[in-house]
Structure formats: C-alpha cells, structure tokens
C-alpha positions in Angstrom: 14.3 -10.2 -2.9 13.6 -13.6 -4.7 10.7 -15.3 -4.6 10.0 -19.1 -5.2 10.7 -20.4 -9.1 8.2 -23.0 -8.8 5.2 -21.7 -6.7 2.0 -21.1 -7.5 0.7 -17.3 -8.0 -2.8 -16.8 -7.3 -4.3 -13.9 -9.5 -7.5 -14.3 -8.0 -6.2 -11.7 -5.0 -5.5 -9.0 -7.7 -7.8 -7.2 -10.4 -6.0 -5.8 -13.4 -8.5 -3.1 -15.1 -5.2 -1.2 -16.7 -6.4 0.7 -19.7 -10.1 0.2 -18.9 -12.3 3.2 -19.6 -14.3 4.6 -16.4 -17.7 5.0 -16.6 -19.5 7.6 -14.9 -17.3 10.3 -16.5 -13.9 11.9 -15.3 -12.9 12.0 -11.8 -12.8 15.1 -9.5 -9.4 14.3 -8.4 -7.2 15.2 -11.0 -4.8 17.6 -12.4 -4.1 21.5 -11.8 -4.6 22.4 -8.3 -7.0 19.0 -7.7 -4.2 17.2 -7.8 -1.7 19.1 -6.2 -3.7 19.2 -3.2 -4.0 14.9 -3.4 -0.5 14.9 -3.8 0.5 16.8 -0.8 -2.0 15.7 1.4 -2.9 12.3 0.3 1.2 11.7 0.1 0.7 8.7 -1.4 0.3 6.6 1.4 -3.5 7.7 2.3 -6.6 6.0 3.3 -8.7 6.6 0.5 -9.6 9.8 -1.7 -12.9 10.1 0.6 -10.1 11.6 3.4 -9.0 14.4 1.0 -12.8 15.6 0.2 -12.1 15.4 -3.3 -14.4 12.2 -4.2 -17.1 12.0 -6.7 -20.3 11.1 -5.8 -19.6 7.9 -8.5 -19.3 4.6 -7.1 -19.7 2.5 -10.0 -18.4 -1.1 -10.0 -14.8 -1.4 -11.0 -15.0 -2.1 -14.5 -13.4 -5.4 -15.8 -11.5 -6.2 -19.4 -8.9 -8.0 -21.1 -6.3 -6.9 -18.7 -7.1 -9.1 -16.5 -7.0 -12.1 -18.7 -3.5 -11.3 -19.6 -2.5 -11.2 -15.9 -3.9 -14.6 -15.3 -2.0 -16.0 -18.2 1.4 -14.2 -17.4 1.5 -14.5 -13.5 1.7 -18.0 -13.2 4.8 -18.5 -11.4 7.4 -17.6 -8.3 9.5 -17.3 -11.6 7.0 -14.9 -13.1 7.5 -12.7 -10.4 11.3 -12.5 -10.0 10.5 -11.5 -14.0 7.8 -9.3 -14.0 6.7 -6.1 -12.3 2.8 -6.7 -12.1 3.6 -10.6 -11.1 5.7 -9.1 -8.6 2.6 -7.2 -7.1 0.8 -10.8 -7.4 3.3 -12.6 -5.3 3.6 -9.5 -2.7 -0.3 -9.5 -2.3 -0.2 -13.3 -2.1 2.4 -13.5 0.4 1.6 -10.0 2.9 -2.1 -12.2 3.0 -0.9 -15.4 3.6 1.0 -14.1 7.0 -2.3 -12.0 8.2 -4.7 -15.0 7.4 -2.2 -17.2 9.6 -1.9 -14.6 12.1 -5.4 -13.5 12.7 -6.5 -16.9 14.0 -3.4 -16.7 17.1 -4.8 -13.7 18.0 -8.6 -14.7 18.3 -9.7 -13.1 14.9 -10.8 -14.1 11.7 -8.9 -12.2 8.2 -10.9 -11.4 5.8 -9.1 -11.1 2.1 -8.7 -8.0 0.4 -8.0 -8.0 -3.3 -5.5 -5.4 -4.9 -7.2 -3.6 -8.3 -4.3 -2.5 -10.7 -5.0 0.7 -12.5 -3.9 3.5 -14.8 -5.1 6.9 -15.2 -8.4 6.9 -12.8 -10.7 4.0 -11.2 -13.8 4.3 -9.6 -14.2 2.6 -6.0 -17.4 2.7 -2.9 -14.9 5.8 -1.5 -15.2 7.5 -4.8 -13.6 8.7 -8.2 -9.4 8.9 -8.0 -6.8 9.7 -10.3 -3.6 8.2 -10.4 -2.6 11.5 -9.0 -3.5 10.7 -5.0 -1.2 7.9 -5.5 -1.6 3.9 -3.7 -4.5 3.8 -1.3 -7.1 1.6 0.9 -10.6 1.9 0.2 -12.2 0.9 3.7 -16.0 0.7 2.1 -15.0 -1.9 -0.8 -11.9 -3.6 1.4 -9.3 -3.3 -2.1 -6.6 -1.7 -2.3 -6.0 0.4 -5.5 -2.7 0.9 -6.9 -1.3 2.6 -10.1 2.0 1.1 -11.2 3.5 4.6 -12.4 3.5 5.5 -8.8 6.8 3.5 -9.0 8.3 5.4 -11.2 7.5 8.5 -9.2 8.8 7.5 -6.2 12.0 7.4 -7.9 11.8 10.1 -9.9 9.9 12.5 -7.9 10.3 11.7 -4.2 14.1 10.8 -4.8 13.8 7.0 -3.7 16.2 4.7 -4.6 13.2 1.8 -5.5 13.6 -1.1 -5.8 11.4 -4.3 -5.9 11.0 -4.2 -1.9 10.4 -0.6 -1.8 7.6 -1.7 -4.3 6.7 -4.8 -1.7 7.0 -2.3 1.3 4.2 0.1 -0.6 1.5 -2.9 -0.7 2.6 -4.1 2.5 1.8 -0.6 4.1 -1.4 0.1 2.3 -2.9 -4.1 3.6 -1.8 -2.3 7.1 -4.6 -0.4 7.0 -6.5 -3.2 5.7 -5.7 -4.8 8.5 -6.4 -1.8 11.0 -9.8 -1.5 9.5 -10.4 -5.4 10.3 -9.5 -4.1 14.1 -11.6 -1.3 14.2 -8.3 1.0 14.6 -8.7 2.9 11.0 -11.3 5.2 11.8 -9.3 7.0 14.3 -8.2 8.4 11.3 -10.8 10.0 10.2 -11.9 13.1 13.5 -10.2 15.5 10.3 -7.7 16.5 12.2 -3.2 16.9 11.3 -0.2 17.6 12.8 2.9 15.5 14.0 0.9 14.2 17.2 -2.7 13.6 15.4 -4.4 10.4 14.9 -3.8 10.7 10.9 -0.2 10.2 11.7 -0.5 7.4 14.1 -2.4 5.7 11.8 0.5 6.2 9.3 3.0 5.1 11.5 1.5 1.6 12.6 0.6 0.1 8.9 4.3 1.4 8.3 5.0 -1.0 11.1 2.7 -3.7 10.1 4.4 -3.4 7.3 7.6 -4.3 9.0 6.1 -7.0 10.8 5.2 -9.0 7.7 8.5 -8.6 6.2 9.7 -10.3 9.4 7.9 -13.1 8.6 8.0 -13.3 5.0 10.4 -15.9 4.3 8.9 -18.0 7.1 5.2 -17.9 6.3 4.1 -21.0 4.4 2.3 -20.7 1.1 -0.8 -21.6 1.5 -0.6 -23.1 -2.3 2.4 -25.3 -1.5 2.9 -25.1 1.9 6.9 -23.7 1.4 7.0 -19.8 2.1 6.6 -17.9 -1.0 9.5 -15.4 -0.5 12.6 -17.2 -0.1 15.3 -14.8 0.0 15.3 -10.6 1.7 18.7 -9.6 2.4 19.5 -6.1 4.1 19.6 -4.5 1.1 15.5 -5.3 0.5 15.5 -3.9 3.8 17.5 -0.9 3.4 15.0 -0.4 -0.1 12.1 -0.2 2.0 13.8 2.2 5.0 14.5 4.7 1.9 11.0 4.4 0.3 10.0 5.0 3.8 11.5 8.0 4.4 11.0 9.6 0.7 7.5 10.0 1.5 8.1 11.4 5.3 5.7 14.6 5.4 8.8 16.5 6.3 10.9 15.7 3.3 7.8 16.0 1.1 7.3 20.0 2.5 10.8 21.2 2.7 10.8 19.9 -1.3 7.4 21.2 -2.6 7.6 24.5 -0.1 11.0 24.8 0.7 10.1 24.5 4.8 8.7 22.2 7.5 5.1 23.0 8.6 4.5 19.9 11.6 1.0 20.8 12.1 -0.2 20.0 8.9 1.3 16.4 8.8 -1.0 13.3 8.1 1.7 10.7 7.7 4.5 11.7 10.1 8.3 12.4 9.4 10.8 10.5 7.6 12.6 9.5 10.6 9.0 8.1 12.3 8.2 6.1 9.5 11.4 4.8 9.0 11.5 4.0 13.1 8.2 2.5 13.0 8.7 0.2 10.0 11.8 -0.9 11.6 9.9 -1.8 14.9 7.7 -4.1 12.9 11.0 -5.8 11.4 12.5 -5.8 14.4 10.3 -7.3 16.4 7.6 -9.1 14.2 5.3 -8.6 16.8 2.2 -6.1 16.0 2.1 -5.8 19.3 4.8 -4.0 19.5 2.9 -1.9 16.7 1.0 0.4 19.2 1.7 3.9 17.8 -1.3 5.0 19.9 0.5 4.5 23.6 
C-alpha cells in the first residue's frame, strides 16, 4: 500500500483531540462489565454507542487542543503517510472521500463530507459518551467518524489479525460505509433492536464491509481532488489479503467461540467471518455498490 510521495494531505477531513481532557465527566461506557458488554456487542465495527444503550446523556462539543496543530504540521505529504500511522489515517480519509464525492454525482446524489475525530481514552459525540473500549464507530447525529488508534494494536493482539496498513485503511473504509448508508437513508434499518445471523444489524454490517471493497477497487484510480493524480498509487494482493484477515478477525462467530468458547447465531450484529470476508470481496470484485445489496 503506497501512497503518492508528493501529494497533498488535507488535515482539514480529520480532528486530532488525542490526549484532550473530556468535559462533562467520565463516560458510561467503560471498563468492568460496561465494557465487556461494548466489546462484544459493539465488536468494533458498530454504528455508534447510542446502539449499545450505554450512552451518556453528554453531548458536549468535541473538545479541540494542541493535537491537532501537530497533525497539521506533520501530515503534509503522500510521503508523510507511507511514514506515519496517523498521516496514514489522513490519506485513507482523504482518499475513501474523494471516490464517494465523485461517485455520488453518477448516481444522482450529492456527498456530504464526514470528518474523522482521532482520540484516546474517551470522546464525547451528539450519540453520546464512549470509551475507547466500544472500539471505531459512526456517529449518524454529528456525521464523524470516531476512531482510537490503539484499536490497531488490538486487532492484532486481541482478535488475532495479522494488521497491517490496509487492514487499518479497510477499518476507516468500513466505518465511511455507514456514512455513506446514512447519506442513503439505509442505516436506520439498523436500528428496530433486533440480532441474529439474518437481522438487519448484520445486513448493515455486511454492505459498509462491501462498500468498503468497492472503494478499494477504485482506489488507485480515483483522482485526487488536490492534484488531480489518484492519491493511492500502489495495493497489491497482499493489501488485499490484510483487509480479508481483519475482516474475518472481527466475524461475530470468531469473536464468540473466543470470548465463550461457542457460536450463538442469534445474537450476531455484524455477521460471520466468512460473510464479511464474502461481502468485502464483492465490493472489490466488482466495484459496483450496486452489487452491494445485502438486503435482497
């Protein structure tokens, strides 16, 4: 995965409060049993906290501090990103939006940006308080998408992925699929509270993992909007095969047979390992979100 040396990162699509205190006190998600229950049912891949129940009634502004000065100052270049974890997420966010903003318009719609809020510990968003513990997730009432960066780490450590900087690409490219669902009206299906291998949870799941796929088709074709050369210039299988494993680490069914030793399908929210890596594969397949209709 190598993005362009000499293009232009735009910082303005990400918000780094890293280390920022959050005001409004601590969060209700959290650790003990709090967090267990985000873990497992969030499985890093949800919606938003407000899903889980376990949101504060706080929906303070995001607060903002020297983090994000140090961003702007670092991310700078394609070369900054082939360097840097956090640019990485830069140049990810940058180039997942610049294929949506040009594919919007072919399809009769209009894509509104969504900007990505790095944080550690907890942050405050409109769906409520969260902890680091409920993992990378899409707030549909502020449109950002919130991610910790020692989710990595855990994926790796904890869900036995292999990593990688696509399986990190892959993450944000799943979670701007549901940004892009809730542009089309399709996230709320999500939301009638109800599990289980057939439910609407999963089938939301399923398509931002092939949305997902769908922009990595595209990725090295899509022209910077900056400099009107595509931002990611090189994904080889292997990127691929990164994002197929992170994929199936966080499958509900590998998930349960580690943290209870068995299977329960009626309880899943984000499908099986096999499903997500089938429906991400679609997308890449085909780069057609079309093709993305986990709801047929």
């Amino acid at each position: 995965m190598q993005f362009d040396d000499d293009a232009d990162l735009d910082t303005s699509e990400v918000k780094d409060v890293r280390g920022s205190r959050v005001p409004g006190g601590k969060a209700t998600i959290g650790g003990g049993i709090a967090g267990l229950i985000a873990l497992i049912l969030g499985l890093l891949f949800g919606v938003g906290p407000e899903q889980l129940g376990l949101s504060s009634g706080d929906t303070g502004p995001v607060p903002t501090s020297s983090p994000q000065a140090a961003i702007e100052q670092a991310c700078r270049r394609g070369s900054d990103a082939n360097s840097r974890e956090d640019c990485r997420i830069v140049a990810v966010v940058n180039s997942v939006q610049d294929y949506w903003r040009a594919e919007f318009p072919r399809r009769q719609g209009r894509y509104s940006d969504a900007r990505t809020v790095l944080f550690s510990g907890q942050v405050n968003t409109a769906c409520g308080a969260a902890s680091s513990a409920v993992g990378p997730f899409y707030c549909p009432a502020d449109r950002q998408v919130y991610l910790d960066l020692g989710f990595f780490d855990e994926l790796r450590t904890k869900f036995g992925s292999s990593g990688g900087p696509f399986a990190q690409a892959y993450v944000v490219a799943h979670e701007y699929g549901h940004h892009v669902q809730n542009l089309m009206g399709t996230l709320q299906r999500a939301q009638d509270g109800r599990q289980g291998a057939t439910s609407n949870a999963v089938r939301v799941e399923l398509q931002a993992d092939c949305y997902a796929g769908v922009w990595a088709h595209h990725a090295t074709t899509t022209p910077d909007e900056r400099t009107g050369r595509p931002l990611l210039t090189n994904l080889t299988d292997a990127d691929i095969g990164e994002g197929l494993d992170a994929a199936a680490a966080v499958g509900d069914d590998r998930i349960q047979e580690r943290l209870q030793g068995r299977v329960t399908p009626e309880t899943w929210t984000h499908g099986s390992a096999a499903q997500r890596q089938q429906w991400f594969h679609t997308g890449y397949r085909t780069g057609d979100m079309a093709r993305c209709n986990t709801f047929g």
